[in-house]
C-alpha positions in Angstrom: 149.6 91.9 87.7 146.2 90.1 88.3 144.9 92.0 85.0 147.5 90.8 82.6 147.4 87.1 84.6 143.4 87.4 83.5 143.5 88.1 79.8 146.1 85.1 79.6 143.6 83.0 81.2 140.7 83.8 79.0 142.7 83.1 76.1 142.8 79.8 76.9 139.9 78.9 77.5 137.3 78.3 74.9 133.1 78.6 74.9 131.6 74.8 75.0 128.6 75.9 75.7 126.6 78.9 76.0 124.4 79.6 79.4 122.8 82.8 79.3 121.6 84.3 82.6 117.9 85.5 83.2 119.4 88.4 84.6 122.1 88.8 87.5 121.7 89.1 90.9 124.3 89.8 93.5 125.5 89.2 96.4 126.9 91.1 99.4 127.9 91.4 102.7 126.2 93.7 104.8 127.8 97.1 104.1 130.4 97.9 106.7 131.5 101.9 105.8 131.4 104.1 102.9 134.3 105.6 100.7 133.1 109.3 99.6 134.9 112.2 97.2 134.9 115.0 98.5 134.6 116.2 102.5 136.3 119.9 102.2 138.6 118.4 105.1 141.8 120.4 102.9 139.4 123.5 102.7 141.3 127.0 103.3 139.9 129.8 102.2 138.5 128.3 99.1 134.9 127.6 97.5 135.6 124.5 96.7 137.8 121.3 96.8 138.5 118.3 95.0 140.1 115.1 95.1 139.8 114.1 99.0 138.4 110.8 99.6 137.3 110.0 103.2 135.6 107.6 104.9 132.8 106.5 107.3 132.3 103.6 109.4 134.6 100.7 108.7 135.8 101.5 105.4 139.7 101.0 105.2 141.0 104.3 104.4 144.4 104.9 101.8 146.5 107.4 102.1 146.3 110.1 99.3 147.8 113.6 98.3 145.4 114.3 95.7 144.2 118.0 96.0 143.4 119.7 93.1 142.2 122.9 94.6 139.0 123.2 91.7 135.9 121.1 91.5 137.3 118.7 88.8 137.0 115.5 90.6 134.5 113.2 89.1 134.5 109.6 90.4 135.9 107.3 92.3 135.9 103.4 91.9 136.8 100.7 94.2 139.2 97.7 93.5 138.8 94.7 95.3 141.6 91.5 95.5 140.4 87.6 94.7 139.1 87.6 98.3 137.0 90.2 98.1 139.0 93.1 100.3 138.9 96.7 99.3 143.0 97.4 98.2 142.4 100.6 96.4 140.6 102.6 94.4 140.8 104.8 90.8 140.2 108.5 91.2 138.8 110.0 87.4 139.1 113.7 87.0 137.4 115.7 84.4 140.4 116.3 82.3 140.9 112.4 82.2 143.3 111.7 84.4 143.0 108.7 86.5 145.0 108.3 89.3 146.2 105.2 90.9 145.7 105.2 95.6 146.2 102.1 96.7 147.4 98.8 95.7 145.4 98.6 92.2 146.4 98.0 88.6 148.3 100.4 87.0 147.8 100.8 83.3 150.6 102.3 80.2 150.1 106.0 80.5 149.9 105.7 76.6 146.8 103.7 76.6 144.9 106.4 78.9 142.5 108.6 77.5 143.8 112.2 78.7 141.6 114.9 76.9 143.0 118.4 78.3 139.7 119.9 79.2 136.2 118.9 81.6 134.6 116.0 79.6 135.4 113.1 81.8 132.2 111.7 83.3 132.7 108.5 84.8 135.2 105.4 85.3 133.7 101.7 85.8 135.9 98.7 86.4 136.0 95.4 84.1 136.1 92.0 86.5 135.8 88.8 85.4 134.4 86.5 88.2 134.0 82.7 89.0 130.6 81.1 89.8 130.8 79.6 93.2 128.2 76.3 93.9 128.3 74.3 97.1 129.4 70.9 97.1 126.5 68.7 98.0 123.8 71.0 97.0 125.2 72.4 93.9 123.2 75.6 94.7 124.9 79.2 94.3 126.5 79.9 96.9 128.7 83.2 95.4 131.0 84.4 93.2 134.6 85.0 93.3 136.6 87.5 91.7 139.1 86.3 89.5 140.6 89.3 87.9 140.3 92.8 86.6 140.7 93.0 82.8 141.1 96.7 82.8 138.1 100.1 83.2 136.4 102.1 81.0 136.2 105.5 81.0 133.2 107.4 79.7 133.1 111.1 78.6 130.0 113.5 78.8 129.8 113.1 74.5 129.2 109.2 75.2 133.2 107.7 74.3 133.9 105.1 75.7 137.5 104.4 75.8 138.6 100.9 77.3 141.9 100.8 78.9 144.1 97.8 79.5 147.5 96.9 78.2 146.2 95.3 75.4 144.3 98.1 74.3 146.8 99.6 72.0 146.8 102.5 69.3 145.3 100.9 66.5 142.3 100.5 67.9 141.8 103.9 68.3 141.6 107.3 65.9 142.3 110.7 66.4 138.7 112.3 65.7 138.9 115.2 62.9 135.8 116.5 63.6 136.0 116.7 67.0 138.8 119.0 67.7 138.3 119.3 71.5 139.7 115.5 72.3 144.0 115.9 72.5 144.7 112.6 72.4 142.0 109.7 70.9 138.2 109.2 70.7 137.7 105.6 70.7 135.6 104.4 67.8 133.1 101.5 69.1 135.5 98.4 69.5 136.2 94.6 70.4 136.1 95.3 74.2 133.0 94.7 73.3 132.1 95.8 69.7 128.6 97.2 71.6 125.6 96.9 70.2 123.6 100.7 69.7 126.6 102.8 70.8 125.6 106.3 71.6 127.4 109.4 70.7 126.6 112.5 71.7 128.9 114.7 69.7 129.9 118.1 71.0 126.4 117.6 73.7 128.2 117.0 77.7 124.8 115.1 78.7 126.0 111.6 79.7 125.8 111.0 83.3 127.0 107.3 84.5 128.1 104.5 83.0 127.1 100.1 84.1 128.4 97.6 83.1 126.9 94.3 82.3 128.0 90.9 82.7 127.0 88.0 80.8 128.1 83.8 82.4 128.9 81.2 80.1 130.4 77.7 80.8 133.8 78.0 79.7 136.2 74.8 79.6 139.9 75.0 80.0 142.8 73.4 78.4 142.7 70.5 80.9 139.1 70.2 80.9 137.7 71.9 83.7 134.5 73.6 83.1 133.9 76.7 85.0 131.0 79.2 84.9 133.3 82.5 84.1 131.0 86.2 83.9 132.9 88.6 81.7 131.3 91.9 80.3 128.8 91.7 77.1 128.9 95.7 76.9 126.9 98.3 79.4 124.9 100.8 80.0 124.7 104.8 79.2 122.4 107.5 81.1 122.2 110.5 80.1 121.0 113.8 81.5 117.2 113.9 79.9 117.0 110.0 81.5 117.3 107.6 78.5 119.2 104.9 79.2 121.5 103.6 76.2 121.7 99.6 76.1 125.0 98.9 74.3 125.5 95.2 74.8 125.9 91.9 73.0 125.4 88.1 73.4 128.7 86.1 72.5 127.9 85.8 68.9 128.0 89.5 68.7 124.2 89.6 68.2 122.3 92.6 69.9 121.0 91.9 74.0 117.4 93.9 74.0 116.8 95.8 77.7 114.3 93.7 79.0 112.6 97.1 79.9 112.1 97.9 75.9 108.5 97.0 76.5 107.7 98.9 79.4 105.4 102.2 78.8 106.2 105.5 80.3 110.3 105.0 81.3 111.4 108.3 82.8 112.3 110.9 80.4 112.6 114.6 81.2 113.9 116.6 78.3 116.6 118.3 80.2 119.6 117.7 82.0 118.2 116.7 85.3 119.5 113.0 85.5 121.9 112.3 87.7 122.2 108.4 88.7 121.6 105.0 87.1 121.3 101.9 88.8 120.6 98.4 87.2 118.2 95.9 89.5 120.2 92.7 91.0 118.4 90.8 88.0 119.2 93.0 85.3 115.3 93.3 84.4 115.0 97.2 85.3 116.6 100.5 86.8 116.5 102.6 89.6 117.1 106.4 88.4 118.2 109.4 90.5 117.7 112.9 89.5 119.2 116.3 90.6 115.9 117.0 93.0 115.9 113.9 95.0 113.7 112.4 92.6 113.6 108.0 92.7 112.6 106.5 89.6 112.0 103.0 88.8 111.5 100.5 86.3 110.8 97.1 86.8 112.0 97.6 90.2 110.7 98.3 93.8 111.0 100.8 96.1 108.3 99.1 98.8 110.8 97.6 101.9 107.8 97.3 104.4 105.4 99.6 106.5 106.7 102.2 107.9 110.1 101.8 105.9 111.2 105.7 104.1 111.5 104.5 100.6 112.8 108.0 99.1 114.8 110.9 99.9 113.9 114.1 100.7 112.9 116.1 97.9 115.3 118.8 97.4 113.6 121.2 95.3 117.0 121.8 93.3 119.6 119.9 91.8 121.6 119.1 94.7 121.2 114.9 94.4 124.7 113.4 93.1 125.0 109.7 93.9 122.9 106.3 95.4 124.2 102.7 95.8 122.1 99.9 96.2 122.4 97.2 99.1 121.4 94.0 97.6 120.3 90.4 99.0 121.3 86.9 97.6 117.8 86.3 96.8 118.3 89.2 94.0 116.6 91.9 95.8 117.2 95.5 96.6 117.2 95.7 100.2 117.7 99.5 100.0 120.2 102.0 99.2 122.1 105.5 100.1 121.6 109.0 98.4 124.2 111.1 98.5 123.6 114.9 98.1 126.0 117.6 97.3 126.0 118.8 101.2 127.3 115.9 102.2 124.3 113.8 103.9 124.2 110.3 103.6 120.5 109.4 103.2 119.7 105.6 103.9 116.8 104.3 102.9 115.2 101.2 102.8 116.8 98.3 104.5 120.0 99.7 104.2 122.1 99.8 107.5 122.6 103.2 109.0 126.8 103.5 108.9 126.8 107.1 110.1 127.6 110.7 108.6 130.7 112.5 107.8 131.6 114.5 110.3 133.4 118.2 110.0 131.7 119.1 107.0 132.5 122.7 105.8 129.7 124.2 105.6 126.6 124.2 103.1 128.9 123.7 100.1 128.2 121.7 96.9 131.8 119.8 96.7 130.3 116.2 97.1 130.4 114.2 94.6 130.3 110.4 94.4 130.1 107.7 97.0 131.0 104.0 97.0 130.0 101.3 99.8 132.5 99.0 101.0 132.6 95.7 100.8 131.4 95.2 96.6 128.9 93.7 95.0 129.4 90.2 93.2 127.3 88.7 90.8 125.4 85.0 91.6 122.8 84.2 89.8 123.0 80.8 87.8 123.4 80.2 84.9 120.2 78.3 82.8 
């Protein structure tokens, strides 16, 4: 299992010397299709649907018998090999479950959070990657992925409970004042031990989860020095549109959002949030609410004359998803909104890959998309 090949790895290897990025940028293809839950396609005489993943353009499609016949379906999250090709994905539900289609890593049932009732929010993968320079020019070219250390998964009260196979019991409690969770909340813990950790208790308002990646120079036990990125923690939105910086340096000291400074974030003192994205550089945010709404900080939404910027304006909460496309250079080239209907908006720079087609109807069962291939991150180290 590439996951369990990882952690041996790391354990290795030892920090000689610490290189903290400015902030990350990312690299990518040009996006080729879209992976997107749900589409109604197993629709029959129902309101709703949930767990269908389908897929536009040229997106490799897996086979799945997922149907849960309610909307409980929360998120999908694509797995990608060493080379960079889709295998897979994780499908989260709102009880907890998380459910393996595809070729992906599969994790002890025992170490899952499972929590019997609609609290799961969101499931975000943990890669480690490999700085890629050219030869001659030792400029950075890319990164390659090098493993998957295991996913988080993030409930509307703000747990975050990390699963991997090393992840065991003990570093978890069963929560006597919070009677709702079956199984365990995870107190915060080594995987990282994050900085600020938010905790909603008995409030469902978080929304989406990031995570962060910090690059170090990282020398193995025959001396070869690498540039490895491996998470320093993440990031929490929540409905009102705070977002929660939980992450650390690798001392353990606190990482301040290099947005702390900036007057008038978004905020709107109710549950109207509904996206978070983090720039290429890690120095701001883009922010999706229910309405169609784009907010930004430190970030851009100008992609030339003439270029739509934003969505349409909805009017009501019908806004559920946006992915960014992303240049080499660090910036956001454009993105995709995805609304409850089921239109893709593109915006920006952002290639036009099409629509769903056979949609059922103006029902709200849509609820997350993913664009194929990934993102990687790039940016030196200094």
């Amino acid at each position: 299992m590439r996951s369990t090949h990882k952690t041996n790895l790391l354990s290795v290897l030892f920090v000689s010397c610490l290189l903290v990025i400015s902030g990350s940028a990312f690299a990518q293809q040009n996006p080729e299709g879209f992976y997107i839950l749900d589409d109604g396609s197993t629709l029959v005489n129902r309101p709703t649907t949930s767990g269908h993943v389908s897929t536009v353009g040229a997106a490799q499609p897996f086979f799945s018998d997922i149907f849960f016949g309610f909307d409980i379906a929360r998120d999908i999250e694509l797995v990608q090999n060493e080379t960079g090709l889709i295998t897979g994905y994780y499908l989260l539900d709102g009880f907890g479950g998380q459910h393996e289609v595809g070729t992906v890593p599969a994790y002890d049932v025992d170490r899952k959070p499972y929590f019997a009732w609609d609290i799961a929010r969101d499931l975000e993968i943990v890669n480690t990657y490999k700085l890629i320079t050219d030869a001659i020019t030792k400029e950075v070219v890319g990164s390659q992925v090098t493993g998957q250390i295991g996913y988080y998964v993030t409930d509307g009260w703000g747990g975050i409970h990390p699963v991997n196979d090393t992840i065991d019991l003990p570093f978890r409690r069963q929560d006597p004042a919070n009677a709702m969770f079956k199984v365990f909340h995870d107190v915060p813990s080594a995987y990282p031990a994050p900085y600020n950790y938010p905790y909603f208790l008995g409030f469902d308002i978080v929304k989406d989860m990031e995570v962060s990646y910090l690059f170090s120079l990282v020398t193995g036990a025959g001396g070869e020095a690498s540039v490895i990125g491996q998470t320093n923690g993440y990031y929490l939105l929540d409905g009102f549109g705070g977002v929660h910086n939980a992450r650390e340096d690798l001392n353990g000291q606190p990482l301040e959002a290099e947005w702390n400074n900036v007057v008038g974030r978004p905020y709107f003192g109710w549950d109207i949030a509904r996206d978070l994205e983090i720039t290429p550089r890690g120095d701001g945010y883009y922010l999706l609410d229910g309405y169609g709404g784009m907010h930004t900080v430190n970030a851009s939404l100008s992609f030339g004359a003439g270029v739509p910027s934003t969505p349409p304006y909805f009017g009501f909460d019908i806004a559920k998803d946006m992915e960014t496309v992303q240049g080499i250079n660090g910036a956001v080239l454009g993105y995709y909104v995805l609304d409850g209907l089921g239109v893709i908006h593109t915006l920006g720079n952002a290639p036009d890959l099409g629509q769903l087609v056979n949609v059922p109807g103006p029902l709200d069962i849509f609820r997350d998309l993913e664009v194929s291939p990934l993102y990687s991150p790039v940016t030196p180290a200094k």
